[in-house]
C-alpha positions in Angstrom: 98.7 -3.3 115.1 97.4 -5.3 118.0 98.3 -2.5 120.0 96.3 0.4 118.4 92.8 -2.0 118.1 93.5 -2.9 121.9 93.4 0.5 122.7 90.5 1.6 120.3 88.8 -1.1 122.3 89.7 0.4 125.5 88.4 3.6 124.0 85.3 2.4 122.9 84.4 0.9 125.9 85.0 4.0 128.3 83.2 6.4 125.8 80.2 4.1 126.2 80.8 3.8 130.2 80.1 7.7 130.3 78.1 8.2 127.4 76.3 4.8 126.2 72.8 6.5 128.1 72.9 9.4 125.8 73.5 7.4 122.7 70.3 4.7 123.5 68.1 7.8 124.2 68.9 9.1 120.2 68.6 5.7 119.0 65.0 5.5 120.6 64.0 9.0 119.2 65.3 7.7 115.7 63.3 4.9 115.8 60.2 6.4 117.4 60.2 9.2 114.8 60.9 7.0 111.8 58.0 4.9 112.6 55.5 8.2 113.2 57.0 9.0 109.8 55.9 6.2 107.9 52.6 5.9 109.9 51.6 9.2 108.4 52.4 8.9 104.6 49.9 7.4 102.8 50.1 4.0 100.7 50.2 3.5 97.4 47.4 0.8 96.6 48.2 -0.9 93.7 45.0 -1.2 91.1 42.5 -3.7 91.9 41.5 -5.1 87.9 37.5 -4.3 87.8 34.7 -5.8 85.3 33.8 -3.6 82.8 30.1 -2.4 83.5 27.5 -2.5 80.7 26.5 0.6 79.1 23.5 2.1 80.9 21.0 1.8 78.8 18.5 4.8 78.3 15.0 4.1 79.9 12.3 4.9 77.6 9.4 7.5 79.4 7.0 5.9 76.3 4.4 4.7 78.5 3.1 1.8 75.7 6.7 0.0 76.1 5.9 -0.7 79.9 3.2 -2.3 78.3 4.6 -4.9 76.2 4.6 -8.5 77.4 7.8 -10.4 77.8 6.5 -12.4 74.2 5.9 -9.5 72.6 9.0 -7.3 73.7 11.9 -8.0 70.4 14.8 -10.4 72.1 17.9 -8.4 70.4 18.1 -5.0 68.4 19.0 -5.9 65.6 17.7 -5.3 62.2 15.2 -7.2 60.4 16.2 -7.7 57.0 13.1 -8.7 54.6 14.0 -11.1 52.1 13.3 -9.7 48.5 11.0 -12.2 46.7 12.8 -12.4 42.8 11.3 -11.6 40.1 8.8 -14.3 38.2 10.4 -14.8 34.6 7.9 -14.3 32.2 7.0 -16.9 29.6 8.8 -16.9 26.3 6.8 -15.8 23.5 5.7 -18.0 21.0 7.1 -16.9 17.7 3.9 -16.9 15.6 4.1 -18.5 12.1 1.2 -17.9 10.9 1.1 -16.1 7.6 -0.3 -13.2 7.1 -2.1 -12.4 4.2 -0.1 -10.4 1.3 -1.2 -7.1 0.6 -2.0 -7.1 -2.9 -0.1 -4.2 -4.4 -2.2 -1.4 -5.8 -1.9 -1.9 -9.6 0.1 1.1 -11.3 -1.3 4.1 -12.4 0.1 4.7 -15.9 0.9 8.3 -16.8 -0.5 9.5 -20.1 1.5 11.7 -22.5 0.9 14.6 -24.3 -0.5 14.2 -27.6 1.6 14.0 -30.2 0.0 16.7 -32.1 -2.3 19.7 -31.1 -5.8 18.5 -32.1 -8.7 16.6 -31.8 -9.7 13.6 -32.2 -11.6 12.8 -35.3 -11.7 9.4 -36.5 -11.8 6.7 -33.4 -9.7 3.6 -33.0 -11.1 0.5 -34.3 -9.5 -2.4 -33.8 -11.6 -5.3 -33.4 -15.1 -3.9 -35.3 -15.2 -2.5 -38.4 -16.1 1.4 -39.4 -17.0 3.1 -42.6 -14.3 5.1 -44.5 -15.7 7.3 -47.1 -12.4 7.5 -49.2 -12.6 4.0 -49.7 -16.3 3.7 -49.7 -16.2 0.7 -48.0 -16.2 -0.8 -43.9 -13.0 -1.6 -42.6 -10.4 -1.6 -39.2 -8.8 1.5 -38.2 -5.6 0.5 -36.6 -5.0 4.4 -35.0 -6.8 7.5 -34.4 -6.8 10.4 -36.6 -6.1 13.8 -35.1 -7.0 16.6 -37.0 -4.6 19.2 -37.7 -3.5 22.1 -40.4 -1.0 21.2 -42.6 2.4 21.9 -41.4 1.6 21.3 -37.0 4.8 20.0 -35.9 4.7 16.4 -35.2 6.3 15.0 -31.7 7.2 11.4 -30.0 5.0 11.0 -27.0 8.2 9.0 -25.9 11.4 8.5 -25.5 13.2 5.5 -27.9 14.9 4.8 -31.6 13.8 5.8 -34.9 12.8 2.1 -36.2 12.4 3.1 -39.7 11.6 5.8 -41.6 8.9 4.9 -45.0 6.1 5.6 -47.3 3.5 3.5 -47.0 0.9 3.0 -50.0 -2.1 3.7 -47.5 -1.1 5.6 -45.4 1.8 8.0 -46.8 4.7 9.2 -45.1 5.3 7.5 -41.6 8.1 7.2 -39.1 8.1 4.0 -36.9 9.5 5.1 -33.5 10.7 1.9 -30.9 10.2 2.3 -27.4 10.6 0.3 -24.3 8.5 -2.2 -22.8 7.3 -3.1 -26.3 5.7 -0.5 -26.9 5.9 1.4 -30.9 4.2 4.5 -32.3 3.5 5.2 -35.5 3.2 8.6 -37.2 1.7 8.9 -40.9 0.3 11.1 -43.3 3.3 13.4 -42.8 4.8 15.2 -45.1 8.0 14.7 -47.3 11.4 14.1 -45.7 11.1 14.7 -41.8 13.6 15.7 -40.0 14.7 11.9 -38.6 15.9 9.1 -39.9 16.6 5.3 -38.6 18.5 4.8 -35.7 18.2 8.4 -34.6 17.7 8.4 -30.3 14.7 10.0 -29.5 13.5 12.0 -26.2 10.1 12.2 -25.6 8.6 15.9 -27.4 11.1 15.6 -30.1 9.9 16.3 -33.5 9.6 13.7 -36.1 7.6 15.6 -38.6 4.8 18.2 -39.5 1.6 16.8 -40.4 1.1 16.5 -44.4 -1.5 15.0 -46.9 0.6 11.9 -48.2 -2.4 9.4 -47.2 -4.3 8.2 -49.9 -6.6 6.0 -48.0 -7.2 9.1 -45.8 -7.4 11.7 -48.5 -10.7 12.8 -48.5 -10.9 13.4 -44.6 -9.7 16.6 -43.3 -6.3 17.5 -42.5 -4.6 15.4 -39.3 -1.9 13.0 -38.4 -2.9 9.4 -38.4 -1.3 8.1 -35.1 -0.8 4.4 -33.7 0.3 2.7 -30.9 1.1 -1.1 -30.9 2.0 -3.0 -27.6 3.9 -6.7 -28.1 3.3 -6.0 -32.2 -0.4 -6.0 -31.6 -2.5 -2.6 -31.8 -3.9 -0.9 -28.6 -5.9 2.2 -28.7 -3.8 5.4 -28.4 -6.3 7.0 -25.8 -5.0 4.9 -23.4 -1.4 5.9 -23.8 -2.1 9.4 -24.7 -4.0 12.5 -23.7 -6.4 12.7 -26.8 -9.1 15.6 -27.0 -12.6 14.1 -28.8 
């Protein structure tokens, strides 16, 4: 072994005897040629970091904003925002409890009804003075009217309400009592015999309670009619006012 490097030695040193000038000059051009090399390519610079430069801002050509003082030019853009001023509550209302005067109510208009027979009137009511009756011959109070009529004209309740009793009286002849409501009663006389109603019967108003007869001796010399009465709270009113009666 020490025999083959001794002579690789030996070898080395006589190839670079004869040819050591040839290998320096390539070693030179090597160099000289990796150094033009690298003279020529360009370098990579690495990033330099860089501030970031404000927006440019527009210049306005508006001749009036070159104008402006440094006081009256606005500091910052941004917005003004105008406080709302809230609404002023208004005042409660006082409740006012005063009273007010009452509207009197307009008093009721009663409604008449139909007469209770076809006819006119002939003797007057006469409650509170005294009139003079020729069959008598003497001055006295007519409690009803008389309505004259033939013999035999039907005979109707201007209301409805109940037979109250069905009689004949000594003055006045055959009469039917007829109850109604709010105290009110009508009486029909001078009828003739047996009408078609008797006590308790229910009434509507227009029903027939008779025909008209000449059973009143008190009446007898008048003409021929129905003696008719109304009585409000058992005290006599005057049928006019209840009833439409023809003078």
């Amino acid at each position: 072994m020490r025999e083959k490097l001794t002579c690789f030695i030996a070898a080395s040193k006589a190839f670079l005897r004869e040819k050591g000038v040839y290998v320096v000059v390539c070693l030179s051009l090597a160099a000289i040629g990796a150094a033009a090399w690298f003279s020529a390519a360009p370098m990579k610079k690495e990033p330099v970091p860089t501030q970031p430069s404000a927006a440019p801002v527009s210049q306005s050509t508006d001749e009036r904003l070159s104008q402006l003082t440094a006081a009256q030019a606005p500091k910052s853009f941004a917005p003004v925002i105008t406080p709302i001023p809230s609404p002023t509550p208004s005042p409660t209302p006082v409740p006012d409890f005063t009273q007010k005067p009452k509207k009197s109510a307009a008093p009721k208009e009663t409604r008449k009804a139909a007469s209770p027979v076809k006819g006119s009137v002939i003797w007057q009511f006469a409650a509170d003075e005294l009139i003079y009756s020729s069959t008598l011959d003497q001055w006295m109070t007519h409690h009803g009217v008389d309505i004259g009529a033939p013999v035999d004209s039907k005979v109707h309740t201007v209301y409805a309400g109940t037979v109250e009793d069905v009689f004949t009286d000594d003055a006045l002849g055959v009469t039917v009592s007829v109850l109604h409501k709010d105290g009110l009663r009508t009486v029909y006389a001078n009828l003739q015999a047996d009408p078609p109603v008797k006590a308790g019967s229910l009434l509507n108003a227009g029903d027939p309670v008779g025909t008209v007869g000449s059973t009143a001796r008190s009446e007898c010399e008048a003409p021929s009619h129905l003696h008719f009465e109304v009585w409000k709270n058992d005290k006599p009113v005057d049928p006019a006012d209840y009833c439409l009666l023809t003078a």
